[in-house]
Backbone as a printed PyTorch tensor [residue, N CA C, xyz], in Angstrom:
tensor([[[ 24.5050, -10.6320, -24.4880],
         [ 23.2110, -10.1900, -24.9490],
         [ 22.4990,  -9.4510, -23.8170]],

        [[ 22.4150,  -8.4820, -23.9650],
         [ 21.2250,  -7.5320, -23.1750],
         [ 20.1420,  -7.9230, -22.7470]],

        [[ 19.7220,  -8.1950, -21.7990],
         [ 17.9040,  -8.3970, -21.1680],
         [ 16.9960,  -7.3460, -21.1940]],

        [[ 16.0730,  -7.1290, -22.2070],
         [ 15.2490,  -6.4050, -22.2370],
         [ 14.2950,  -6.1010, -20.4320]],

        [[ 14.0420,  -4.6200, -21.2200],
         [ 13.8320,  -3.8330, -19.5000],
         [ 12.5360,  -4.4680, -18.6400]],

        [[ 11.6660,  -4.9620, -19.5620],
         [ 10.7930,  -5.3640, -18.5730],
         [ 10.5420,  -6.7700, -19.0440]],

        [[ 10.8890,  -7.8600, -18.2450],
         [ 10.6330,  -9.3610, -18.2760],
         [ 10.2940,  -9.8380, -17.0460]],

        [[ 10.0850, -10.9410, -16.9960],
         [  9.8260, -11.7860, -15.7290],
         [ 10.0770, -12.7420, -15.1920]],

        [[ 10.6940, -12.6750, -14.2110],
         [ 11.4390, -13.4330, -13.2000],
         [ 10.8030, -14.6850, -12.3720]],

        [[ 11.3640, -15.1130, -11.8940],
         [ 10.8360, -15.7940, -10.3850],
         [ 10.4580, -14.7550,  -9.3950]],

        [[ 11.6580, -14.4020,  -9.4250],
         [ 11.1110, -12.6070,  -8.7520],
         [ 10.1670, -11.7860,  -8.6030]],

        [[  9.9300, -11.3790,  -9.9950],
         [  8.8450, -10.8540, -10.2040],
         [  7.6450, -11.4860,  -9.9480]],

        [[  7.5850, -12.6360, -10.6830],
         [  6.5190, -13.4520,  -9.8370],
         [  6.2090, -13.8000,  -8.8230]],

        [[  7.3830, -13.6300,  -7.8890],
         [  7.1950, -14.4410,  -6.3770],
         [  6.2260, -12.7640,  -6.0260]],

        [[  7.1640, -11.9330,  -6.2260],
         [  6.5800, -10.2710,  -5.5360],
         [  5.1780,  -9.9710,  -6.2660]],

        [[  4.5660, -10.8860,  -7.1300],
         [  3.0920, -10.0460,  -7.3220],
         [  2.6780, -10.7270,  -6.6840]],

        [[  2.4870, -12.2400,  -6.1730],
         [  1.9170, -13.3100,  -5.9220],
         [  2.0370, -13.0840,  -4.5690]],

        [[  2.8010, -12.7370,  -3.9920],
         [  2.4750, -12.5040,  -3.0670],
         [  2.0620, -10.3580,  -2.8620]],

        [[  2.1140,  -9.9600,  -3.1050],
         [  0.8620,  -8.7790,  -3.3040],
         [ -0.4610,  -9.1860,  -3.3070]],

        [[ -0.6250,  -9.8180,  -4.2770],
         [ -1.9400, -10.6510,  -4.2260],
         [ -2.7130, -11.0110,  -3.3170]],

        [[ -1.4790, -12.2470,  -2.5970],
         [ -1.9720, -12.3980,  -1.0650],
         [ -2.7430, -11.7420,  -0.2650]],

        [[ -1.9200, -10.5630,  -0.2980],
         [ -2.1780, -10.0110,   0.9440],
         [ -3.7200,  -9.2230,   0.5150]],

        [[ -4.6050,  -9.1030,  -0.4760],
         [ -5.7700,  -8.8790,  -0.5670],
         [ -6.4760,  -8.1320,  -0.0100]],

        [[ -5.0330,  -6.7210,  -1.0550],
         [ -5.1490,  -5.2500,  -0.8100],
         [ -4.8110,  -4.7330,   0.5850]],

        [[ -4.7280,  -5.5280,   1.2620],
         [ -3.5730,  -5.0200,   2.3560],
         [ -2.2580,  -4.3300,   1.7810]],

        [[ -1.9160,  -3.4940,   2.4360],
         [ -0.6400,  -2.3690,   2.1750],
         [  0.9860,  -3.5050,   2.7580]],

        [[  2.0110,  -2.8010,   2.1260],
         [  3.0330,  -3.2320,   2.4410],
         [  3.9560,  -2.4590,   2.2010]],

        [[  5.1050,  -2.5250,   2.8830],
         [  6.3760,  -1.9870,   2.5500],
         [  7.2190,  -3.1760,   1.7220]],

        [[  8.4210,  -2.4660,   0.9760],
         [  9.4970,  -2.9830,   0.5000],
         [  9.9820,  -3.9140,   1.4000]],

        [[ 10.4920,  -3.0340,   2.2550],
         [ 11.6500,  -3.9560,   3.5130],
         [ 10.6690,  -5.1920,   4.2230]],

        [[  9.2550,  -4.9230,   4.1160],
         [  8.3020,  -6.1620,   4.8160],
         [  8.1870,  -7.3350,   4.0420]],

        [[  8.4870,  -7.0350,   2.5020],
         [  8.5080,  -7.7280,   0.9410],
         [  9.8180,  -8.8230,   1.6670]],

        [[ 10.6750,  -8.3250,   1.3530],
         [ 12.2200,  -8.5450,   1.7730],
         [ 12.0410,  -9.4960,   2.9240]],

        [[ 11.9050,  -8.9610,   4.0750],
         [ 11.4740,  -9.9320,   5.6190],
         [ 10.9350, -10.9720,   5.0670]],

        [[  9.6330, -11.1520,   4.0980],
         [  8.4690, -12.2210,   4.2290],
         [  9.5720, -13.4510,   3.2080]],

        [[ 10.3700, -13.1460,   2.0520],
         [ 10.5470, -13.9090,   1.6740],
         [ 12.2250, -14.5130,   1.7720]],

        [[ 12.6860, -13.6720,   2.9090],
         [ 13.9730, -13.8590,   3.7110],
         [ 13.3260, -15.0060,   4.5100]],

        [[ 12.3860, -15.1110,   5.1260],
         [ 11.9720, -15.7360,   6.1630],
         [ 11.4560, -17.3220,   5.7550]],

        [[ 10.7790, -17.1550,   4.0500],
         [ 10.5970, -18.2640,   3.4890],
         [ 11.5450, -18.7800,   2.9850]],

        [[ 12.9030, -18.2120,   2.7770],
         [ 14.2680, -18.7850,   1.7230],
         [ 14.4840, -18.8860,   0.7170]],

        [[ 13.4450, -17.6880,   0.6460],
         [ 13.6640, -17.3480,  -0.8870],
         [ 14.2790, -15.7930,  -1.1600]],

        [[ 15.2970, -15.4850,  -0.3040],
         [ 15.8260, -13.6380,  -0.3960],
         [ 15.7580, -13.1450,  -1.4190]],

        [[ 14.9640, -11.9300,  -1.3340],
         [ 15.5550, -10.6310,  -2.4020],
         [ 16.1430,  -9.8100,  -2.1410]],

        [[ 16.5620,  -9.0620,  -2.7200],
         [ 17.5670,  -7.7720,  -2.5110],
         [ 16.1530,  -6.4650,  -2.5330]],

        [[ 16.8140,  -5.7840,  -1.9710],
         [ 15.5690,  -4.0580,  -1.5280],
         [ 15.7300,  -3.6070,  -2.7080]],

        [[ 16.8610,  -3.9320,  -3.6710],
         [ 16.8520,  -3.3120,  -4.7810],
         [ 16.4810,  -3.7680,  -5.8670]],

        [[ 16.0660,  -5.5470,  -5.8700],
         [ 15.4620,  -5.6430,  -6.8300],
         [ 13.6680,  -6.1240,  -6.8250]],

        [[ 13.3370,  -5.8100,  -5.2950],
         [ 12.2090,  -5.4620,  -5.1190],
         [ 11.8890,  -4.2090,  -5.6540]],

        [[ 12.4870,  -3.0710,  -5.4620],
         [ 12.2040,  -1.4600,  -5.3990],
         [ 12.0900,  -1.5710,  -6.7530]],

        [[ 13.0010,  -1.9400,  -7.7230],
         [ 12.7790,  -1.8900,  -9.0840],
         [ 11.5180,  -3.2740,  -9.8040]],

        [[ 11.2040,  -4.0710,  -9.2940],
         [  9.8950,  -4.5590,  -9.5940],
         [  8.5690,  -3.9370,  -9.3940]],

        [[  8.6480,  -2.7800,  -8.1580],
         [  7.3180,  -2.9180,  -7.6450],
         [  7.8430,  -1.2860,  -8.3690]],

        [[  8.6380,  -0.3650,  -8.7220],
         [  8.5470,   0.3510,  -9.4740],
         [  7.8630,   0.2350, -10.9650]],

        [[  8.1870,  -1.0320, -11.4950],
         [  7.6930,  -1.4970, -12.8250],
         [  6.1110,  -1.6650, -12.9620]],

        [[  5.6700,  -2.3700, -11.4690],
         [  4.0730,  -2.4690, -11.2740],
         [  3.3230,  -1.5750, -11.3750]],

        [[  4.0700,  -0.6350, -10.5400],
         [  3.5180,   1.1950, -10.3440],
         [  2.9980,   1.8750, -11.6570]],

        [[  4.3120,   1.6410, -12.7410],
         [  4.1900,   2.0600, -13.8280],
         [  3.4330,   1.5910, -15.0470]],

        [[  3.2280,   0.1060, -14.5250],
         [  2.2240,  -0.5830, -15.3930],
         [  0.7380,  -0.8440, -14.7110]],

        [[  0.6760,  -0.0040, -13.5710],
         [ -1.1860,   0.5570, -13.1500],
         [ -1.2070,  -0.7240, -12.1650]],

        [[ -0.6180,  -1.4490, -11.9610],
         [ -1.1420,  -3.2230, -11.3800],
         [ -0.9840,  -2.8180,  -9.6380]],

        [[  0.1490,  -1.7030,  -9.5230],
         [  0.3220,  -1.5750,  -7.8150],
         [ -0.0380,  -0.1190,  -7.7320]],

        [[ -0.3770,   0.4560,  -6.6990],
         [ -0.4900,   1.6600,  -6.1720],
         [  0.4870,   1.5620,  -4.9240]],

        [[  1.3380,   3.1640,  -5.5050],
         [  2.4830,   3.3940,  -4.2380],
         [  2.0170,   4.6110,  -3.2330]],

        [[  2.0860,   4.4450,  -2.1300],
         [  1.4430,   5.4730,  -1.4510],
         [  2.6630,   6.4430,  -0.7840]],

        [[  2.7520,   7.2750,  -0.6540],
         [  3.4920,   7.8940,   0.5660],
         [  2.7820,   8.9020,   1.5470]],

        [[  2.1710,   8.6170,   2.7030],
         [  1.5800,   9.1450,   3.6030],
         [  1.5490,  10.4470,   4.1850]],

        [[  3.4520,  10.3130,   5.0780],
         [  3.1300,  11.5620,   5.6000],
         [  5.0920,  11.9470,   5.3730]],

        [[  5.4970,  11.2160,   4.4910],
         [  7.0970,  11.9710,   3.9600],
         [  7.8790,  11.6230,   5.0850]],

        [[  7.6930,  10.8640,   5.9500],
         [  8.3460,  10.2030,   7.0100],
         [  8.5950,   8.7370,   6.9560]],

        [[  7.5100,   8.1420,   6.9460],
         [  7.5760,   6.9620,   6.6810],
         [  7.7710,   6.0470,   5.1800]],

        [[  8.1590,   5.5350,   5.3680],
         [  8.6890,   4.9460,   3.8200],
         [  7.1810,   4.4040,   3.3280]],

        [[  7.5720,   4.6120,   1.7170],
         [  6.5090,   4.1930,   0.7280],
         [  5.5990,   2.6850,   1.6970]],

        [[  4.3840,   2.5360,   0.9690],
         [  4.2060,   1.4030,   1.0580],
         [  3.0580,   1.2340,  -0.3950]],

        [[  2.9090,   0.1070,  -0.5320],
         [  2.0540,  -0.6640,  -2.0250],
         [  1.5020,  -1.4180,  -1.9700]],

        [[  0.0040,  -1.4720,  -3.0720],
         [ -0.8720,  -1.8990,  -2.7600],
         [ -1.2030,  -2.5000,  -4.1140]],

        [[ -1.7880,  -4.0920,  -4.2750],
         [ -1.9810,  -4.6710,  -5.4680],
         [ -3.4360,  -3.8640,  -5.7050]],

        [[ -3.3370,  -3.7050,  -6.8580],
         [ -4.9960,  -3.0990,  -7.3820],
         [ -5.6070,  -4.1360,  -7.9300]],

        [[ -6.3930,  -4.3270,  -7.3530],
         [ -7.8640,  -5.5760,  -7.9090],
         [ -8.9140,  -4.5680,  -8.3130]],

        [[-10.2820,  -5.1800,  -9.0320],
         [-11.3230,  -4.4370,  -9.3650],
         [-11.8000,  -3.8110,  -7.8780]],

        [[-11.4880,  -4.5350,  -6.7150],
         [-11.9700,  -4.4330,  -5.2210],
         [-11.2900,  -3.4380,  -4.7490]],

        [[-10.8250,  -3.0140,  -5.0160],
         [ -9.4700,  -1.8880,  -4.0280],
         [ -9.0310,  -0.9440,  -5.1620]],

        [[ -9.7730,  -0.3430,  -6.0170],
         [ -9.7270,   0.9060,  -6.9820],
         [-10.0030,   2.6320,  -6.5240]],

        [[-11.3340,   1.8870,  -5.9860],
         [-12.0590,   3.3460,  -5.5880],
         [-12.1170,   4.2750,  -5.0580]],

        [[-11.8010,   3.7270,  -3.6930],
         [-11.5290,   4.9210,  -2.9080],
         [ -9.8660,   4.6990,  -2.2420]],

        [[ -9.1950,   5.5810,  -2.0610],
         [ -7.9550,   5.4490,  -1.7300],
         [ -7.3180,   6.1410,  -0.2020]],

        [[ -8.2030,   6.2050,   0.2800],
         [ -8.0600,   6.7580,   1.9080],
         [ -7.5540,   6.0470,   2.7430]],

        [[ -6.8040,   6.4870,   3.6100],
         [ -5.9470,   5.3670,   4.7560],
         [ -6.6490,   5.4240,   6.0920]],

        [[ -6.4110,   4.6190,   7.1380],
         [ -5.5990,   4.8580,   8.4330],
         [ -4.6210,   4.3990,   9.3160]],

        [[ -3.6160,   5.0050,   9.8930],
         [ -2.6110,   5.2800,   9.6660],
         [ -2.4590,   4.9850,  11.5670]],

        [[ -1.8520,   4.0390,  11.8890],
         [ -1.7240,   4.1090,  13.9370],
         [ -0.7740,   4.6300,  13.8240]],

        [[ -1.0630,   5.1230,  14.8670],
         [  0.2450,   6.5970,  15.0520],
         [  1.3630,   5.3110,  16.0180]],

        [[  0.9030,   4.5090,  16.9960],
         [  2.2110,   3.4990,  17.9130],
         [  3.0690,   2.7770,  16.9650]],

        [[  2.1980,   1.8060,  16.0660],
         [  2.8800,   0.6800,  15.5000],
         [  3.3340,   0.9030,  14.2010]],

        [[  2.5670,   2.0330,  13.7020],
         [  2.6830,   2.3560,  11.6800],
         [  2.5020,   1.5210,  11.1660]],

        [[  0.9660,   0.4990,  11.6190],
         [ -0.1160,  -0.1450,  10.3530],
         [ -0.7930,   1.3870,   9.7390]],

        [[ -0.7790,   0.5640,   8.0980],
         [ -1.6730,   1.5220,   7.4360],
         [ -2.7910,   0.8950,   7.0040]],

        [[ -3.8650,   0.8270,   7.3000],
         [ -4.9440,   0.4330,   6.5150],
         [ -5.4950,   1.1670,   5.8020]],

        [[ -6.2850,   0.0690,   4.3850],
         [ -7.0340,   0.6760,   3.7700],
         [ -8.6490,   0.6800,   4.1030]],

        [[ -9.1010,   2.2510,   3.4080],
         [-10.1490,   1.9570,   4.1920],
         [-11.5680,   1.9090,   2.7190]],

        [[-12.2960,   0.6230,   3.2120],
         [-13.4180,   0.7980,   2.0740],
         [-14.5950,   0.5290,   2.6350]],

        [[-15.3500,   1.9210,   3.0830],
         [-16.3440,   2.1890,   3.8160],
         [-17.2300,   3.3400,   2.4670]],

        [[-18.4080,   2.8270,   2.8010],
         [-19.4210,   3.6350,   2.3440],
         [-19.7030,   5.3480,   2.9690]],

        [[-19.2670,   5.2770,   4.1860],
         [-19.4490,   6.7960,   4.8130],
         [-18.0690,   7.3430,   4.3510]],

        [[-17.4720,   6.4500,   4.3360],
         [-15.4130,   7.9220,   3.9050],
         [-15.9440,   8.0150,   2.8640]],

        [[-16.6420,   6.9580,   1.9600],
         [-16.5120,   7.3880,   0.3240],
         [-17.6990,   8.3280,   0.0150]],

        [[-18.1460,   8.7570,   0.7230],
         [-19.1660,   9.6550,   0.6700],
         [-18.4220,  11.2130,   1.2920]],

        [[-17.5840,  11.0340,   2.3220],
         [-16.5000,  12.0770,   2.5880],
         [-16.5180,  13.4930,   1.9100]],

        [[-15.5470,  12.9740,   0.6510],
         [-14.7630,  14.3990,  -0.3190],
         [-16.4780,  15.3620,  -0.6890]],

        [[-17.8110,  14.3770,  -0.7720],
         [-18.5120,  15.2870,  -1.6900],
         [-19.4250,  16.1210,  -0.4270]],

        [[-19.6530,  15.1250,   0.7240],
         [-20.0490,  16.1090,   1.9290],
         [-18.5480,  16.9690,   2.2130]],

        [[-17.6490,  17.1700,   2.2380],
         [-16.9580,  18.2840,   2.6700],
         [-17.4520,  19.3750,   1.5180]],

        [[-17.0820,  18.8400,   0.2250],
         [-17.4660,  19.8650,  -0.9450],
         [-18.9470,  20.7070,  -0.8120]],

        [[-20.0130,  19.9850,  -0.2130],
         [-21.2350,  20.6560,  -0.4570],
         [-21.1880,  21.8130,   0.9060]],

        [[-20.6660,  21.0370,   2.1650],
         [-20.6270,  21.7190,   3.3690],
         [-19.3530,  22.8680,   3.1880]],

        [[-18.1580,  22.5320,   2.8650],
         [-17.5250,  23.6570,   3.1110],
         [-16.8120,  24.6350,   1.7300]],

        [[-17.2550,  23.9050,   0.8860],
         [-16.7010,  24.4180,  -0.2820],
         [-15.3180,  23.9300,  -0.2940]],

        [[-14.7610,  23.0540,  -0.2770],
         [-13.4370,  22.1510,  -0.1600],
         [-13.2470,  21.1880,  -0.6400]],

        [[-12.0980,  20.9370,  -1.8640],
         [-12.0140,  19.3290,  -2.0680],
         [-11.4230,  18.8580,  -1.9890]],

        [[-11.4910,  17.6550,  -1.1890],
         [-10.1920,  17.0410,  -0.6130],
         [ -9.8910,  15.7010,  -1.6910]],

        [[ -8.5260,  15.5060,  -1.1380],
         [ -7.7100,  14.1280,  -2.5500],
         [ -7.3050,  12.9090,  -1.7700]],

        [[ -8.6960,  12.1760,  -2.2480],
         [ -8.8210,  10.8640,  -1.4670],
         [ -7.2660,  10.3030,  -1.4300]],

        [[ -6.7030,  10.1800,  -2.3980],
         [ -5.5780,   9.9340,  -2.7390],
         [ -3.9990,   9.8070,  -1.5470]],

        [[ -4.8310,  11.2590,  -0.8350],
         [ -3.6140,  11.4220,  -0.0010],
         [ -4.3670,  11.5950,   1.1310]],

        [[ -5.6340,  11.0740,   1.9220],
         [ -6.1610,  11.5900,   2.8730],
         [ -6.2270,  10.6870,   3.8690]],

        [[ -5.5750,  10.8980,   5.2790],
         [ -5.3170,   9.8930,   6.1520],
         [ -5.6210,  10.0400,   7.4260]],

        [[ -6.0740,   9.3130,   8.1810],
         [ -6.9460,   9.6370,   9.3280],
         [ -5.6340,   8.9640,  10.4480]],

        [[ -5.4670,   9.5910,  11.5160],
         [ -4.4610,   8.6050,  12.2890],
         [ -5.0940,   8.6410,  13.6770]],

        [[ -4.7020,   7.7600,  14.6490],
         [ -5.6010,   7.3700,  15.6390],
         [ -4.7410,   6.0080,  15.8680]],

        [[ -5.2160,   4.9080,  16.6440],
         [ -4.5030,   3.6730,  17.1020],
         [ -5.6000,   2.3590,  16.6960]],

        [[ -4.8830,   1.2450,  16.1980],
         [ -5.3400,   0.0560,  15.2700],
         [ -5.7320,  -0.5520,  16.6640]],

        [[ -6.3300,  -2.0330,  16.2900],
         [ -7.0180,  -2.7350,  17.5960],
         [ -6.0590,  -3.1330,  18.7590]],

        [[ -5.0790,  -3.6380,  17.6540],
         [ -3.5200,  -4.2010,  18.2110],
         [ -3.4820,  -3.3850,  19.4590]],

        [[ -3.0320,  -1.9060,  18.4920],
         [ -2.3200,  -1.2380,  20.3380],
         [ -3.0160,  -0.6490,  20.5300]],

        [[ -4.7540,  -0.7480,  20.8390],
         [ -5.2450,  -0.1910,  21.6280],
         [ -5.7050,  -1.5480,  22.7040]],

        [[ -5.7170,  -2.5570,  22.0230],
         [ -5.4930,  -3.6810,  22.8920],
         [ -3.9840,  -3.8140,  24.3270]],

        [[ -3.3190,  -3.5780,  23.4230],
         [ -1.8140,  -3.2110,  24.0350],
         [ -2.4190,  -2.1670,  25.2220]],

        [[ -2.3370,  -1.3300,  25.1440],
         [ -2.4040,   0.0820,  26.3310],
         [ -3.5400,  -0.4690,  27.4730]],

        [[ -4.1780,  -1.6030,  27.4360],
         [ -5.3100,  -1.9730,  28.3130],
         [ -4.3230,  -2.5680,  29.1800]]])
């Protein structure tokens, strides 16, 4: 008997639940993989990639790809983490944060009034160095 295409697993459940967690913090696949290798509970990259593909497609995750170098990373969507979709991005370590500030989200419409330009929150990423390694370089 055939398993219909979209059901739910332990799997699946372990990988939203912990999305969840992380409370809109970003992640990679392979970090998915690490966290629950590490608890003893392994998945395969491939049947993460095809869960968090399914999320994507059912609106619950947002997949980002930055700068076409670095691999995807995903983000659980809560009512809290909808709006604005802007990163930043450390150029040492490759944390991505999200960013939910009142001045970025004000951003796209001051560029628009000032330069006649509209930019796509979507894909717009600021890079510079996280506390970590600017702590590090001291």
């Amino acid at each position: 008997m055939k398993r219909p295409s979209k059901y739910n697993t332990k799997q699946s459940e372990a990988i939203i639940s912990y999305l969840i967690s992380l409370k809109g913090k970003h992640t990679t696949a392979a970090q998915i993989a690490s966290y629950f290798k590490r608890k003893g509970f392994p998945i395969g990259l491939a049947t993460i990639y095809r869960h968090l593909d399914t999320l994507v497609q059912n609106g619950k995750v947002n997949k980002y790809t930055l700068d076409g170098v670095s691999g995807a990373c995903y983000q659980y969507l809560s009512e809290g983490n909808k709006l604005n979709q802007t990163h930043l991005k450390c150029e040492r370590c490759g944390a991505i944060l999200h960013i939910q500030c009142d001045a970025v989200d004000s951003l796209p419409e001051h560029l628009y009034e000032k330069y006649a330009f509209r930019i796509n929150p979507m894909k717009t990423v600021f890079y510079g160095k996280c506390s970590n390694c600017m702590d590090y370089d001291k």
